[in-house]
Each structure stands twice: as structure tokens, then as C-alpha cells.
N, C-alpha and C positions, 0 to 999 in steps of 0.2 A: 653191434650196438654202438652209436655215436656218443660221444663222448664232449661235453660242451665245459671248458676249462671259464668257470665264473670268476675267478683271482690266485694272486699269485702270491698271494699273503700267505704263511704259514708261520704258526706257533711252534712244532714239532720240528724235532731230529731227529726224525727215523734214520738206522742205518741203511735202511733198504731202500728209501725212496729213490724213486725211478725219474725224479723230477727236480733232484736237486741243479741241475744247471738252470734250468727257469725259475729257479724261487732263489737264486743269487743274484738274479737279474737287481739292478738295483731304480730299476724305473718301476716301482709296484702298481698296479692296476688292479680293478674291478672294473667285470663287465657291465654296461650299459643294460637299461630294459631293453631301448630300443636294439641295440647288436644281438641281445637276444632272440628278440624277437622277429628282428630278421632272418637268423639260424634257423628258427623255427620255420619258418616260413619256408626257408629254401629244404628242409626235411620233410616237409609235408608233401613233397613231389613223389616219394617212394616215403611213405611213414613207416619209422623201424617201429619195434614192439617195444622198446623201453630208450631212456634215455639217460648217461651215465651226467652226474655232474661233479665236475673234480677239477681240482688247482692244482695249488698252495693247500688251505686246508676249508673248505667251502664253505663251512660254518661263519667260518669270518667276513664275508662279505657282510658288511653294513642291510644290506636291504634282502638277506638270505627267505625271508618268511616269504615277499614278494615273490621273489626269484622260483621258490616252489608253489606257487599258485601258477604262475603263468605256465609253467611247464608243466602244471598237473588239468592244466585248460587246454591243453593243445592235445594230450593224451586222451 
């Protein structure tokens, strides 16, 4: 399952996060529709059966309700 990292914003301290060297990054971003939808696009060559989406903590993307329409249109 591919895994499409939409921001690197995070609210949480998990001890366990597996992510904490990119959510210290101090350049924060959120992905683009378009970048997304590129990904998609280049997935669609071998389409996996699901697709993971994860950061920082996903929820926080500004445009997150978007963000799951487009990837639930391409599914």
C-alpha cells in the first residue's frame, strides 16, 4: 500500500513516532491538489487496492475534507 504524506504539521508527541526527523523539518508544508493529483495519476499505472495517507498528523491539512474526495474519486 502506498503511502502519500499530505503535511508535516503535527500536533502530537508520540514517543513512538517514526516521523519525528521530518516533523522537525522547520520548512512546514502541505501538499498541493495538484501534487496530489499527479501521485495519483502516476499510481494509476498498476492501481494498489488502498491508499495510506499520513504526515505530520493529516487532519491538519487546511483543505483535508478535499484532500479525501479526490483520493476517494480515484479509488
Amino acid at each position: 500500500m502506498p503511502n502519500i504524506i499530505i503535511t508535516n504539521y503535527c500536533n502530537l508527541k508520540c514517543p513512538y513516532c517514526f516521523a519525528s526527523e521530518m516533523l522537525n523539518d522547520p520548512n512546514k508544508k502541505n501538499i498541493s491538489e495538484s501534487e496530489l493529483k499527479r501521485i495519483l495519476a502516476w499510481l494509476e499505472k498498476s492501481p494498489p487496492p488502498s491508499i495510506g495517507l499520513i504526515g505530520g498528523e493529516p487532519t491538519l491539512h487546511p483543505d483535508f475534507a478535499n484532500i479525501l474526495s479526490i483520493v476517494n474519486e480515484y479509488n
